[in-house]
C-alpha positions as CSV (number, residue, x, y, z in Angstrom):
1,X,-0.7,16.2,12.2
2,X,-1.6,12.5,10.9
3,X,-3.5,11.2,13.6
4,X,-4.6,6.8,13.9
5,X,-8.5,6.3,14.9
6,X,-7.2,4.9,18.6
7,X,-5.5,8.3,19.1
8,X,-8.7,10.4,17.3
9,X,-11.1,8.2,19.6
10,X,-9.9,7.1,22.5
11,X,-9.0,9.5,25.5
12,X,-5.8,10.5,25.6
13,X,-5.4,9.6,29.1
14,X,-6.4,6.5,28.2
15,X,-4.1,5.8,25.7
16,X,-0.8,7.8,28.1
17,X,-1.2,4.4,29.7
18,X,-0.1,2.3,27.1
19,X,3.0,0.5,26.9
20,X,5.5,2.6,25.3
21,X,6.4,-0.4,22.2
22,X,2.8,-0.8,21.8
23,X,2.4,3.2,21.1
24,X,3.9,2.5,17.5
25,X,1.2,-0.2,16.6
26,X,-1.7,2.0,17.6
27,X,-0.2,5.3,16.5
28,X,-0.6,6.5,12.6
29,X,1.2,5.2,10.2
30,X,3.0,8.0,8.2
31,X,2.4,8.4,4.5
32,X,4.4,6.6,2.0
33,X,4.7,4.1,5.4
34,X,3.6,0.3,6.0
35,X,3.6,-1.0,10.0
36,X,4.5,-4.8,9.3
37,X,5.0,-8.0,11.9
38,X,5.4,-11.4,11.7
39,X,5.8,-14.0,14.2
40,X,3.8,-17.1,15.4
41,X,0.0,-18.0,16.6
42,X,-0.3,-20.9,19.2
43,X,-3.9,-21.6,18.0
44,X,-6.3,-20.3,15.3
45,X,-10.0,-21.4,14.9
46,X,-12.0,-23.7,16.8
47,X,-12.3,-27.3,17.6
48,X,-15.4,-27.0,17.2
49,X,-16.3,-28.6,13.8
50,X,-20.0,-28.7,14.3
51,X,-19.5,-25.0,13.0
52,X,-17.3,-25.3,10.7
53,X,-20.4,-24.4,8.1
54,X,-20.7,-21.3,9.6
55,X,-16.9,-19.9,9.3
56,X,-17.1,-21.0,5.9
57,X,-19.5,-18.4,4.9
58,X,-17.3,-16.0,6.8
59,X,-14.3,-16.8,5.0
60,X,-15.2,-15.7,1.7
61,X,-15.3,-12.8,2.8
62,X,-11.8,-12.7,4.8
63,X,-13.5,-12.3,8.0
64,X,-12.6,-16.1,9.9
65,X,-11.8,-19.6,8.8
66,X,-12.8,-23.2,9.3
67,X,-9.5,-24.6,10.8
68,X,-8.2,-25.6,14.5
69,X,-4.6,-25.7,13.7
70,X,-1.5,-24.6,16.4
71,X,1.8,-23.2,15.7
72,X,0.5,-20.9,12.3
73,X,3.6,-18.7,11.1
74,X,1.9,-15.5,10.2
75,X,2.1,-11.8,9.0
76,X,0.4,-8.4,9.5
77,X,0.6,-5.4,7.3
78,X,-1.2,-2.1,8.6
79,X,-1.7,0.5,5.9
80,X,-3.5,3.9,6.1
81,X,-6.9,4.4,4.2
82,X,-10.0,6.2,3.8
83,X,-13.4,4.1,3.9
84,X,-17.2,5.6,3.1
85,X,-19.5,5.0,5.5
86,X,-23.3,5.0,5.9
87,X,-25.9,7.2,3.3
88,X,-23.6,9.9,3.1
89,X,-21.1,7.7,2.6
90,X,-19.1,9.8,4.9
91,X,-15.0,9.5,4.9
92,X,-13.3,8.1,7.8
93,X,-10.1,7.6,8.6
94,X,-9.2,4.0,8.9
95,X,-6.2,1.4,9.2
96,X,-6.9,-1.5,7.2
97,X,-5.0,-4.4,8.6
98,X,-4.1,-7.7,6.3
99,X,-2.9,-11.2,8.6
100,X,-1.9,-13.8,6.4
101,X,-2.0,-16.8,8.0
102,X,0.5,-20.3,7.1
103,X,-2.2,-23.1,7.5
104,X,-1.5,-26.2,6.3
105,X,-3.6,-26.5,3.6
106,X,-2.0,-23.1,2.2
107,X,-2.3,-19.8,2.9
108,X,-5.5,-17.3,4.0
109,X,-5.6,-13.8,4.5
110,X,-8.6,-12.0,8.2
111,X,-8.9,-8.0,6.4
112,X,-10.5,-5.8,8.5
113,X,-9.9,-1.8,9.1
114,X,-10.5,-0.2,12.6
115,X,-12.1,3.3,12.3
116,X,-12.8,6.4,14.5
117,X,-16.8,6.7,14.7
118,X,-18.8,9.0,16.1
119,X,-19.3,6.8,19.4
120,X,-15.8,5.5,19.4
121,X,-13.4,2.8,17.6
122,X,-15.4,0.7,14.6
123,X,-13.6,-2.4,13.1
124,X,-15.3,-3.3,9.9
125,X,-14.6,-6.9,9.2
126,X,-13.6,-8.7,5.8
127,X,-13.0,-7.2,2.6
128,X,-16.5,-5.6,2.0
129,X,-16.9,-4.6,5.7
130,X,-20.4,-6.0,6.1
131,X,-20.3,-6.8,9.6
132,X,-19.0,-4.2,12.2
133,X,-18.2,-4.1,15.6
134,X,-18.3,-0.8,17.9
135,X,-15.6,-1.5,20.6
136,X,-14.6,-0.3,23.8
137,X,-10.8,0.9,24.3
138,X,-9.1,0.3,27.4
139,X,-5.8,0.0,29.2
140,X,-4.7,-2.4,31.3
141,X,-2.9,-0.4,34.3
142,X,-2.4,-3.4,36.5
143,X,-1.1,-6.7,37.1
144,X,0.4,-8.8,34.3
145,X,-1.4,-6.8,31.8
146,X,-0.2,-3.6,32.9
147,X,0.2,-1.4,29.8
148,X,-1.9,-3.9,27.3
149,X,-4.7,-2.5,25.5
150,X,-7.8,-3.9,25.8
151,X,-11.3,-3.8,23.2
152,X,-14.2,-4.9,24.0
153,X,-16.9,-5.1,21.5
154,X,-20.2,-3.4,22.7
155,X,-22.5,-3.0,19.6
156,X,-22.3,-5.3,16.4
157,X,-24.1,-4.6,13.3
158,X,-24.7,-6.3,9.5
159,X,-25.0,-4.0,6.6
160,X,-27.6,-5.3,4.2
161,X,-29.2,-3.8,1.1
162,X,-27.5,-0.7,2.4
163,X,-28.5,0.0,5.6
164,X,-27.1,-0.9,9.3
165,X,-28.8,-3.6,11.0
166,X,-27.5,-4.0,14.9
167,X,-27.9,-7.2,16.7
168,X,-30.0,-7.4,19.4
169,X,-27.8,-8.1,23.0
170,X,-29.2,-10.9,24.2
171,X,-27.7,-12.9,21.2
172,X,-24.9,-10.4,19.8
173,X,-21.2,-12.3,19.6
174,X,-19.1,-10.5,21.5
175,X,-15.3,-9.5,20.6
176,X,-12.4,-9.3,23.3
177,X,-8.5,-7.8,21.9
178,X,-5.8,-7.8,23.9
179,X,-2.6,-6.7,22.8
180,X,0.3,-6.5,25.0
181,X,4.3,-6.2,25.3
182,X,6.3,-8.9,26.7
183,X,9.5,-7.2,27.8
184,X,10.9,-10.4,28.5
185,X,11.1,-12.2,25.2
186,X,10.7,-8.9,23.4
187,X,7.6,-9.9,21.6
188,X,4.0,-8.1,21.2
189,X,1.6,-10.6,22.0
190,X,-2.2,-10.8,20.8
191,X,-5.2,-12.8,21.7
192,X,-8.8,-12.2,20.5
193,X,-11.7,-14.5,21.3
194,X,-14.7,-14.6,19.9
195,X,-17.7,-15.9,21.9
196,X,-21.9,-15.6,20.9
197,X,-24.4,-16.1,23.9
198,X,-25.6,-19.8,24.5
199,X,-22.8,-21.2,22.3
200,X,-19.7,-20.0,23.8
201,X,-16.3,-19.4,21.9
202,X,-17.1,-19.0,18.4
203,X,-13.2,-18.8,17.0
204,X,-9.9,-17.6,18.6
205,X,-5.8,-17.1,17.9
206,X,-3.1,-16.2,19.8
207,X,0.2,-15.8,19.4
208,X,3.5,-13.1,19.7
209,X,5.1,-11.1,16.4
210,X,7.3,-8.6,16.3
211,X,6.2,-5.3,14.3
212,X,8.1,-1.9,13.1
213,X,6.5,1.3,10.4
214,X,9.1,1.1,7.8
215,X,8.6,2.9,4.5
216,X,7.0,1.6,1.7
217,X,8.7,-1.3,-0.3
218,X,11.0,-2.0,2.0
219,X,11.1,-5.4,3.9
């Protein structure tokens, strides 16, 4: 049975909360399958042009952008994969993830794939996965959230020269995910912010798509 890294890592009575439409985004994507959205962000980036510099060394590696922009058409494609990890470069099961965003200045694509580690979820960011983030999975089971799933970076780390280097806590950005179904308009909705100690929010987007696993090639 083809099982995603949130089912192989997170507890299953965890995961019995979740919304029923948000099962299929965080379930495993069948061979020969592609999960694929598209919809809308309200915001992307920062205003914050004094670090501007910064994201730019991030983007070339597909990880964030230098922009503040509203109203960004974009797409997401989730497709099953197998990274190496570590000395042993051990295999892991993964779901890379591709978001193409509209700016206005053309188009950019944030890769990242989310695998099942040892101590629970991993999202390796950008297309060489040199920064990763161990996060914590949770479900909303109340309120307006009720049903969303929430993750909650706890531990990030920089691969240099080969080796894992964590950042200490006391200056570690921190990630917060939360993606949850809006019955009303029949949209998934998504925000992650990005915030670093003494600074405050480093980058953000949020927005609503709508998403289906349909086989390969087909739109």
């Amino acid at each position: 049975m083809v099982r995603s890294p949130y089912e192989l890592s997170t507890p299953p009575d965890v995961l019995d909360g979740l919304h029923p439409r948000l099962r299929t985004y965080f379930g495993a994507v069948p061979p020969g399958h592609v999960g694929r959205g598209e919809g809308v962000f309200d915001v992307v980036g920062t205003p914050r042009w004094w670090l501007w510099p910064v994201l730019v060394w991030f983007a070339r590696d597909a990880v964030m952008f230098p922009v503040w922009e509203h109203d960004v058409p974009f797409t997401v494609e989730n497709r099953p994969v197998r990274v190496g990890r570590g000395r042993e470069r051990a295999v892991h099961v993964a779901v890379r993830a591709c978001r193409t965003f509209r700016f206005r200045g053309g188009d950019r694509t944030m890769v990242d794939a989310i695998t099942a580690g040892p101590d629970g979820l991993v999202d390796h960011l950008g297309r060489h996965g040199r920064v990763s983030a161990l996060l914590r999975a949770e479900v909303d089971q109340d309120g307006s959230d009720a049903g969303a799933l929430r993750l909650v970076s706890t531990r990030v780390t920089f691969r240099v020269l080969g080796r894992e280097w964590g950042l200490p806590a006391v200056v570690a950005p921190r990630v917060t995910l939360v993606e949850r179904f809006d019955d009303d308009a029949d949209l998934q909705r998504v925000s992650l912010v990005l915030r670093a100690p003494f600074v405050g929010t480093l980058f953000r987007y949020e927005g609503a798509f709508r998403y289906a696993v349909v086989p390969e090639g087909e739109r």
